[in-house]
N, C-alpha and C positions, 0 to 999 in steps of 0.2 A: 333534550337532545343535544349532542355535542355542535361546537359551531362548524367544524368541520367536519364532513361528511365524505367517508372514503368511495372512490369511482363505482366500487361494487356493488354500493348498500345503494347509493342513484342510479345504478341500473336496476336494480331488484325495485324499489319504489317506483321509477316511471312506469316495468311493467305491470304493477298491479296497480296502476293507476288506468292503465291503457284498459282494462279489464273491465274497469266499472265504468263506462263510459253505453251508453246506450248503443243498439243494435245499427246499423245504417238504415236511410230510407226507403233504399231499393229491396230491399229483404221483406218489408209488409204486404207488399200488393203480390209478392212471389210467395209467400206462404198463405197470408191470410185471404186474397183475392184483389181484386181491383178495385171493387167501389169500398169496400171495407176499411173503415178509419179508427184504426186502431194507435194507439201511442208506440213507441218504439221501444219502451224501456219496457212493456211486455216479452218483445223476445228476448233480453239481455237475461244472460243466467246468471252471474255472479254481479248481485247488487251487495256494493259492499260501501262503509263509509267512511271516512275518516277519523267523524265523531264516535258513531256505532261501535264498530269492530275494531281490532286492533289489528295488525299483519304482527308475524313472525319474523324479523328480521333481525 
């Protein structure tokens, strides 16, 4: 990657960064129920990784 990094291309990466970030906590006990302990990255749809996949930019 170049050492510098045009404003565009850092905005496009933080938000697919924001993307793969797990679900919040308050969202488990409102879908799944209350006593139900489930992980958070269950409701996260777009698990993506740095390593793994590559983005399009």
């Amino acid at each position: 990657m170049a050492r510098y990094m045009s404003s565009g291309r850092k905005i496009k990466l933080s938000k697919k960064g924001r993307r793969t970030k797990w679900a919040p906590f308050w969202i488990i006990p409102k879908s799944f129920g209350k006593n139900r302990k489930v992980h958070p990255a269950r409701k996260t749809f777009v698990k993506r990784s740095w390593r793994r996949t590559r983005t399009r930019l």
